[in-house]
Gaussian input, Z-matrix of N, CA and C with variables (Angstrom, degrees):
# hf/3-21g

backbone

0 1
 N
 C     1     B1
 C     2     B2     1     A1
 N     3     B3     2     A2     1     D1
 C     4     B4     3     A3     2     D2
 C     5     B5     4     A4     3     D3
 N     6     B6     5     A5     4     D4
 C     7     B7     6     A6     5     D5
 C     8     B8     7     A7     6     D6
 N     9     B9     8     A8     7     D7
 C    10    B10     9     A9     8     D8
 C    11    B11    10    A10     9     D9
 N    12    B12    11    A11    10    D10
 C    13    B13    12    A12    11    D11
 C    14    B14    13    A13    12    D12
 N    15    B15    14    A14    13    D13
 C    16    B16    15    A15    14    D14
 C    17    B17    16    A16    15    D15
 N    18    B18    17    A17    16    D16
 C    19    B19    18    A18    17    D17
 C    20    B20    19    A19    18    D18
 N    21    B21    20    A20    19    D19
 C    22    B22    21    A21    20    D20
 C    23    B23    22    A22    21    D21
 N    24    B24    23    A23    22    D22
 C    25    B25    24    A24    23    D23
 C    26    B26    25    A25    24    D24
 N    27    B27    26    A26    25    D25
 C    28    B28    27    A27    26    D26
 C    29    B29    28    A28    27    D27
 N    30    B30    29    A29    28    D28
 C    31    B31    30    A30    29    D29
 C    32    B32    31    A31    30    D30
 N    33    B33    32    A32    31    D31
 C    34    B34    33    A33    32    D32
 C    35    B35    34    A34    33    D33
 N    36    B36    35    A35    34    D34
 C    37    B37    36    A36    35    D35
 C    38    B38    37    A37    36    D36
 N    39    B39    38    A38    37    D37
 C    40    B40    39    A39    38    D38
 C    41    B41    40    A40    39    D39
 N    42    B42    41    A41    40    D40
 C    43    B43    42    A42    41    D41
 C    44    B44    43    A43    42    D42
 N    45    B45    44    A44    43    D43
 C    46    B46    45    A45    44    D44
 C    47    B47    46    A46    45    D45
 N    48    B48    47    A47    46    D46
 C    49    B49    48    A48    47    D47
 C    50    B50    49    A49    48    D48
 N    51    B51    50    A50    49    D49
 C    52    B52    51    A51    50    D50
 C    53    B53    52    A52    51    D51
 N    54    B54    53    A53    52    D52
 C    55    B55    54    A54    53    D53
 C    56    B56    55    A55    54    D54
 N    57    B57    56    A56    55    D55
 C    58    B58    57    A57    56    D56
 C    59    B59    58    A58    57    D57
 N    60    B60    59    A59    58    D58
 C    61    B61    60    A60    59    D59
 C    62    B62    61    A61    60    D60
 N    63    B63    62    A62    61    D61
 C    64    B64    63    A63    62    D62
 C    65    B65    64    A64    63    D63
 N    66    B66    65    A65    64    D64
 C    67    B67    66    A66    65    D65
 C    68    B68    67    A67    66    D66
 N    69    B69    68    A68    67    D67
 C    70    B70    69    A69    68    D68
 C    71    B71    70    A70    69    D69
 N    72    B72    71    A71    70    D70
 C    73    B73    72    A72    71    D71
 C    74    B74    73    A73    72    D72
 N    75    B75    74    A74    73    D73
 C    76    B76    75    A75    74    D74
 C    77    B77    76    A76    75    D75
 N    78    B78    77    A77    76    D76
 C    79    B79    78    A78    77    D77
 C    80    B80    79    A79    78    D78
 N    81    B81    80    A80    79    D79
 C    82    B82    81    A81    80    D80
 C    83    B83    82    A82    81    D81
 N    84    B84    83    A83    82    D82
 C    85    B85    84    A84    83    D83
 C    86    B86    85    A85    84    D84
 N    87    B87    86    A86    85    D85
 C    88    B88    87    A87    86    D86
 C    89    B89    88    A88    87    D87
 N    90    B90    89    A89    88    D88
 C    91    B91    90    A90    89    D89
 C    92    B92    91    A91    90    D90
 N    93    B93    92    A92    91    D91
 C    94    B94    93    A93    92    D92
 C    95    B95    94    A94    93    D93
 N    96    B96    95    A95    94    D94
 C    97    B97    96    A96    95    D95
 C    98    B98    97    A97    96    D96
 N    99    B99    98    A98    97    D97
 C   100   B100    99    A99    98    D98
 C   101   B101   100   A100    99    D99
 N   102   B102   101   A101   100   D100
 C   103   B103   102   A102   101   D101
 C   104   B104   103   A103   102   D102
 N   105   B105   104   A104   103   D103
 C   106   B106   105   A105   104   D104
 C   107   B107   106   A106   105   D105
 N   108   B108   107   A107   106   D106
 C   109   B109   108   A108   107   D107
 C   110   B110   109   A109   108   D108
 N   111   B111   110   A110   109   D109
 C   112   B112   111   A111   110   D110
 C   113   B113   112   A112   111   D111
 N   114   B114   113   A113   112   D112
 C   115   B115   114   A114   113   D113
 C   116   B116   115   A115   114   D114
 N   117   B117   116   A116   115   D115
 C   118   B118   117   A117   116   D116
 C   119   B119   118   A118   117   D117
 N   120   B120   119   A119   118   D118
 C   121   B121   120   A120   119   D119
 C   122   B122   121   A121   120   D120
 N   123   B123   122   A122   121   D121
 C   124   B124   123   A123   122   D122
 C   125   B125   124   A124   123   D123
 N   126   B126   125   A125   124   D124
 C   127   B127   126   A126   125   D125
 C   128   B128   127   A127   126   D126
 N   129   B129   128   A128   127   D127
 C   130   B130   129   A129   128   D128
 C   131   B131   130   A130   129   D129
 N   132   B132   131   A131   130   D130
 C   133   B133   132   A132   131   D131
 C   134   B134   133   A133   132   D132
 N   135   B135   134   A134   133   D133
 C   136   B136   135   A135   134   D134
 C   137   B137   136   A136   135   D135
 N   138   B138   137   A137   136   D136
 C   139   B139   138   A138   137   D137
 C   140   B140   139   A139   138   D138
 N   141   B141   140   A140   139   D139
 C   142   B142   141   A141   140   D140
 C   143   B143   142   A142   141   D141
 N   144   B144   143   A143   142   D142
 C   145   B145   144   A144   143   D143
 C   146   B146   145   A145   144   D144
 N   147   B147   146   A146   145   D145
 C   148   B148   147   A147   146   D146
 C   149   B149   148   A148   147   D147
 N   150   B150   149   A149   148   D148
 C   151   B151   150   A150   149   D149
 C   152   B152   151   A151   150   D150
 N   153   B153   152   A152   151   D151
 C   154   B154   153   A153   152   D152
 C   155   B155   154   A154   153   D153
 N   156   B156   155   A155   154   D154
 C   157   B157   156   A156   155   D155
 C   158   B158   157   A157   156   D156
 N   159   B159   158   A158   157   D157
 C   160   B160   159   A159   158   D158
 C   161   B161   160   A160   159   D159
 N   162   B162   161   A161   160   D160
 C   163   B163   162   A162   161   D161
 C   164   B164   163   A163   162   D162
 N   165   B165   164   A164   163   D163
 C   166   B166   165   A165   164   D164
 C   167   B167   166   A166   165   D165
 N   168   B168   167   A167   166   D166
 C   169   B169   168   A168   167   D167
 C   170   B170   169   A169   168   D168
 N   171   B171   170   A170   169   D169
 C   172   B172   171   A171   170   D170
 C   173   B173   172   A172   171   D171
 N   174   B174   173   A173   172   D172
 C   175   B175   174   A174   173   D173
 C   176   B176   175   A175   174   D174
 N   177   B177   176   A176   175   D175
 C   178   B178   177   A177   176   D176
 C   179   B179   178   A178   177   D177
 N   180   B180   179   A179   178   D178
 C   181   B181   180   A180   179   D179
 C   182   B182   181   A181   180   D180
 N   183   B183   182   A182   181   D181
 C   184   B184   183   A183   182   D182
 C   185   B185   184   A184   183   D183
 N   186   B186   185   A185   184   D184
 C   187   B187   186   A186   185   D185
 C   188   B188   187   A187   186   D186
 N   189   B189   188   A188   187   D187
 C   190   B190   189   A189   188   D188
 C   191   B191   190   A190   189   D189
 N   192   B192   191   A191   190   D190
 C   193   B193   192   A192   191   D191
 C   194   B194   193   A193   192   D192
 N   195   B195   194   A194   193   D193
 C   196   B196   195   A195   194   D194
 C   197   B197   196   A196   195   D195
 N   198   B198   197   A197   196   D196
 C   199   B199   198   A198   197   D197
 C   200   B200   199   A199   198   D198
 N   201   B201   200   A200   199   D199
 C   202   B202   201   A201   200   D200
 C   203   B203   202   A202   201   D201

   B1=1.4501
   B2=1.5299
   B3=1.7382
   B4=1.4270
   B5=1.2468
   B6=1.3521
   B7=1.7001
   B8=1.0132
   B9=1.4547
   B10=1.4978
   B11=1.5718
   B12=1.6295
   B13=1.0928
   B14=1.4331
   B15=1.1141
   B16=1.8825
   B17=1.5340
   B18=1.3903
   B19=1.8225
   B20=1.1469
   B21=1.4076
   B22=1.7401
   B23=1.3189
   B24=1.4527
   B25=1.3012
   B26=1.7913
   B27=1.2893
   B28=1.1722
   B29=1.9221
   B30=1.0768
   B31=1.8131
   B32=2.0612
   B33=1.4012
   B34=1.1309
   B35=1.9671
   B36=1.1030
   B37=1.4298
   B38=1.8170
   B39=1.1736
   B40=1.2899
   B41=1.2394
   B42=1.4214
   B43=1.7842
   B44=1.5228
   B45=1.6919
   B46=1.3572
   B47=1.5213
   B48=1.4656
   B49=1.6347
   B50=1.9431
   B51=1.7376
   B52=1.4825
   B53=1.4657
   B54=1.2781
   B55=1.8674
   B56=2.2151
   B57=1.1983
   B58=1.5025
   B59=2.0949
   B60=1.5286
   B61=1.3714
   B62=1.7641
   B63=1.7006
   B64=1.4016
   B65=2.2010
   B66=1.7073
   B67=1.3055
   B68=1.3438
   B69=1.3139
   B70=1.8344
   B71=1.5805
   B72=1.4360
   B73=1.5689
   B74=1.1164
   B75=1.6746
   B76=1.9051
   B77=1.6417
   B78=1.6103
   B79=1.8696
   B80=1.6406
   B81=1.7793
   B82=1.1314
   B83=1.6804
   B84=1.1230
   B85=1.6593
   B86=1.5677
   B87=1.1104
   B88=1.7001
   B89=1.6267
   B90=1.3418
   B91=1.5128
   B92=1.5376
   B93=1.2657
   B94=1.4677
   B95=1.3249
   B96=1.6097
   B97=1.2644
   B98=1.2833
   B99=1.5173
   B100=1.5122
   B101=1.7785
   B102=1.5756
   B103=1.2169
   B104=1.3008
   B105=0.9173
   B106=2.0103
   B107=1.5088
   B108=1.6175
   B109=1.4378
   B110=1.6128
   B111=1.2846
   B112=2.0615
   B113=1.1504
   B114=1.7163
   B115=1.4525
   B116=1.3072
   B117=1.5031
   B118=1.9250
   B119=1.4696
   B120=0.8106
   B121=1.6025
   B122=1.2868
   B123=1.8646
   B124=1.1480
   B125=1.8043
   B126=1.1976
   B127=1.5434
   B128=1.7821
   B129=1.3601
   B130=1.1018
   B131=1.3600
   B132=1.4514
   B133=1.4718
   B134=1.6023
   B135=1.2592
   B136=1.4749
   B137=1.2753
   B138=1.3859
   B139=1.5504
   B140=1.3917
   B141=1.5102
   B142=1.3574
   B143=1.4823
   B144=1.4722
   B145=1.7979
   B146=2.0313
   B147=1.1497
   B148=1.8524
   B149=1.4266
   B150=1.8915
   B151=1.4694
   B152=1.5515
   B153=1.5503
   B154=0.8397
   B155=1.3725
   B156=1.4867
   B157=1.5652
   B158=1.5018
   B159=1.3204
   B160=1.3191
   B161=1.8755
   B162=0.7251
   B163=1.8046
   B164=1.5741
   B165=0.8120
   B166=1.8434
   B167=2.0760
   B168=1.4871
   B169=1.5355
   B170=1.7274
   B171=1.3841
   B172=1.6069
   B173=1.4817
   B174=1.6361
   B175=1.9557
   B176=1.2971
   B177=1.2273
   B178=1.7097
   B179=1.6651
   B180=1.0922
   B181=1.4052
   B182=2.0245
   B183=1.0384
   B184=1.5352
   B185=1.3185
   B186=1.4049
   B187=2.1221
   B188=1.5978
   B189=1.6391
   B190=1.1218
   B191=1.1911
   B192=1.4762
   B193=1.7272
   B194=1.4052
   B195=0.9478
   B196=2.0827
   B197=1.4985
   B198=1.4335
   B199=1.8212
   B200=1.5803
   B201=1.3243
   B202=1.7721
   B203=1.6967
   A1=108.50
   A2=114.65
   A3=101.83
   A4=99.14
   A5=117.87
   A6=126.49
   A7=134.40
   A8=146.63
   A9=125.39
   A10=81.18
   A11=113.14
   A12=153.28
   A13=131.86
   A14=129.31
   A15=127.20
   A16=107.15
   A17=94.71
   A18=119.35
   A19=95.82
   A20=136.22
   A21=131.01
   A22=102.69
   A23=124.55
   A24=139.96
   A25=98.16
   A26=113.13
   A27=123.84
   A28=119.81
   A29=97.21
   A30=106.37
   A31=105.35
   A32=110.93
   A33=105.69
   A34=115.22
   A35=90.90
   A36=128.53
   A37=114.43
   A38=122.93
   A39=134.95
   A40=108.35
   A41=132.80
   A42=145.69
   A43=96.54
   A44=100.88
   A45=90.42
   A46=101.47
   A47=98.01
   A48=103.60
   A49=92.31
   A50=90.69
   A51=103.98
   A52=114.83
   A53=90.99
   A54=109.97
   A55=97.25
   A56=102.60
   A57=97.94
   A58=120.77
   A59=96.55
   A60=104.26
   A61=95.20
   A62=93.39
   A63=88.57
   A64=71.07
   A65=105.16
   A66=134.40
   A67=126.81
   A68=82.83
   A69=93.86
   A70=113.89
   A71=113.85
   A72=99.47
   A73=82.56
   A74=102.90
   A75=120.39
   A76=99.86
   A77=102.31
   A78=103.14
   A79=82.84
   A80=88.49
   A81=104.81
   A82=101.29
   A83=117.65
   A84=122.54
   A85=142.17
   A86=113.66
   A87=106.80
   A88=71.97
   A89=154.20
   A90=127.08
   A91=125.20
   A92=111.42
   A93=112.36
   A94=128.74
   A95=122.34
   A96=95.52
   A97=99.05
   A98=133.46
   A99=134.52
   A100=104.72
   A101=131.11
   A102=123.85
   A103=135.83
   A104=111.86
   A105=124.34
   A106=115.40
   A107=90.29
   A108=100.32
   A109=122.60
   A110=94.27
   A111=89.32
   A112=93.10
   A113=142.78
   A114=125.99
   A115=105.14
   A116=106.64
   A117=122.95
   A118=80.72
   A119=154.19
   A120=145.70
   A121=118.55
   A122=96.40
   A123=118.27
   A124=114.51
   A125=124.13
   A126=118.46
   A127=93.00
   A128=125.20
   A129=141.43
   A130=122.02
   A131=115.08
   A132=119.04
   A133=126.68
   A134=106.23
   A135=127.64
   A136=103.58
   A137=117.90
   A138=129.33
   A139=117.50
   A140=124.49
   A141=137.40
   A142=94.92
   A143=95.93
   A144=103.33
   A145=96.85
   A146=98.44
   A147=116.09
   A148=107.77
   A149=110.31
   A150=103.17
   A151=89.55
   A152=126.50
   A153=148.45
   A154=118.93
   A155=114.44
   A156=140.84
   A157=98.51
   A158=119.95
   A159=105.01
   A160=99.63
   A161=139.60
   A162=142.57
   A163=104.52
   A164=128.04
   A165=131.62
   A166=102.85
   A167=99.53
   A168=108.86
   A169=108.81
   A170=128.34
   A171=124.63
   A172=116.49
   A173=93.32
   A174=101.70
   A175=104.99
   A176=119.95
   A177=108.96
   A178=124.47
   A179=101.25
   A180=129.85
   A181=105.21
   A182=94.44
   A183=101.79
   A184=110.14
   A185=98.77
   A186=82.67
   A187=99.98
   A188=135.08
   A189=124.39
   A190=104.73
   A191=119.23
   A192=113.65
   A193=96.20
   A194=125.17
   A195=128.73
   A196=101.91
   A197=115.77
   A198=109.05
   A199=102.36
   A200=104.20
   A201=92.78
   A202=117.98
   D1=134.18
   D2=-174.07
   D3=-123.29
   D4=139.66
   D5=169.85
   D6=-94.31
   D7=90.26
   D8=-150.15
   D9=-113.86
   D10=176.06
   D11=-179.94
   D12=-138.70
   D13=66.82
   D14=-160.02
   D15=-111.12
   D16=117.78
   D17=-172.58
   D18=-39.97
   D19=153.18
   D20=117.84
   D21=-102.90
   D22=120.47
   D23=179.29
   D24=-78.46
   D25=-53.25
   D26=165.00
   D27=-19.15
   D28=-75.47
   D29=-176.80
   D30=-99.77
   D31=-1.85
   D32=170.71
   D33=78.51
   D34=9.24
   D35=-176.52
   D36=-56.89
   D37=-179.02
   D38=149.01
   D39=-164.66
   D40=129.48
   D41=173.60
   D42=-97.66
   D43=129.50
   D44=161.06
   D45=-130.40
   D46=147.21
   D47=-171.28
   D48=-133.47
   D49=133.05
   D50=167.31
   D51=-119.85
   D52=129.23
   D53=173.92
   D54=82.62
   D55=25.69
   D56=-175.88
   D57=97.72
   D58=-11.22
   D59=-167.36
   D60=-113.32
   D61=161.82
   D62=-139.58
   D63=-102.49
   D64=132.81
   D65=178.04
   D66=-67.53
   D67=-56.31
   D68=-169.89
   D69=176.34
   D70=-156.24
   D71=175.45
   D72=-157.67
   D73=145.79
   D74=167.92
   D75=-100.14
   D76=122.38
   D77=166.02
   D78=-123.43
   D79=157.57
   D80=-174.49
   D81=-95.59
   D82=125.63
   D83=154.38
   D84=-69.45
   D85=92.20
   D86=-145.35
   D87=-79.58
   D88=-78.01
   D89=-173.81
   D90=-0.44
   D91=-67.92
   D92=161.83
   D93=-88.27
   D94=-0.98
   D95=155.07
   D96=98.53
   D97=-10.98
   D98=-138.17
   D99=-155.13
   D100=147.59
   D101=141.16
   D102=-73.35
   D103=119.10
   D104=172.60
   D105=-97.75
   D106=118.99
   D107=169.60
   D108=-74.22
   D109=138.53
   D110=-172.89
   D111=-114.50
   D112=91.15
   D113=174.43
   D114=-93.69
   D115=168.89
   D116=-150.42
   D117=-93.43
   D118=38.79
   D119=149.38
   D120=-73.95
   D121=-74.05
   D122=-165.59
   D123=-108.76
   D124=165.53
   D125=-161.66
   D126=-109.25
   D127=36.08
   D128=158.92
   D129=-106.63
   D130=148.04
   D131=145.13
   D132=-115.22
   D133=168.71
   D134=-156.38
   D135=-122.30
   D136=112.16
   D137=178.75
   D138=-92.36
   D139=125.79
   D140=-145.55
   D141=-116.29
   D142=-124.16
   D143=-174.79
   D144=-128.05
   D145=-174.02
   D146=171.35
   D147=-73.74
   D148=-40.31
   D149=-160.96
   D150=-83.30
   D151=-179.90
   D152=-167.96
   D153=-109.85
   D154=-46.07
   D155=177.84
   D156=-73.11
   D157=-35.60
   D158=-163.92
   D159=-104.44
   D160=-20.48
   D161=148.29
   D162=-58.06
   D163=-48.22
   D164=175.40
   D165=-51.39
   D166=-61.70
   D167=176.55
   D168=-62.19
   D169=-40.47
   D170=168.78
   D171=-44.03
   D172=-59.42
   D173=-171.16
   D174=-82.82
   D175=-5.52
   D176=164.12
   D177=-90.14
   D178=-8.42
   D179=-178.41
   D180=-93.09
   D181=-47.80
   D182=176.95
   D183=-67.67
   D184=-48.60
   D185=-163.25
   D186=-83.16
   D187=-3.75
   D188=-179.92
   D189=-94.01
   D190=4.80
   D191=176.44
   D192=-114.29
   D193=-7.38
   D194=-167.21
   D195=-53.10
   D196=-16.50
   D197=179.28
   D198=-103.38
   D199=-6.62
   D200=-172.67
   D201=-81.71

């Protein structure tokens, strides 16, 4: 399972795409302080941490364990 992460400096953005397909998107919430994942599944988001590196290492960790 592969996890990528590709900046948009542009909209301040993050796309994350697994196995090549595009996942979801992390925006940051200055309300909370935190990034939230918005994946194309569900009409929710998922509140992470402030840092970036370390919410990137959680949800890459999660969806490569999601079958275990």
């Amino acid at each position: 399972m592969k996890v990528q992460f590709i900046k948009d400096e542009s909209t301040k953005t993050v796309k994350v795409e697994l196995n090549g397909e595009k996942y979801g998107e992390l925006i940051f919430d200055i309300d909370q302080d935190a990034w939230v994942l918005w994946p194309d599944q569900i009409d929710d988001g998922i509140t992470y941490f402030n840092d970036l590196k370390e919410t990137e290492d959680q949800i890459k960790f999660e969806l490569e364990h999601a079958d275990d």
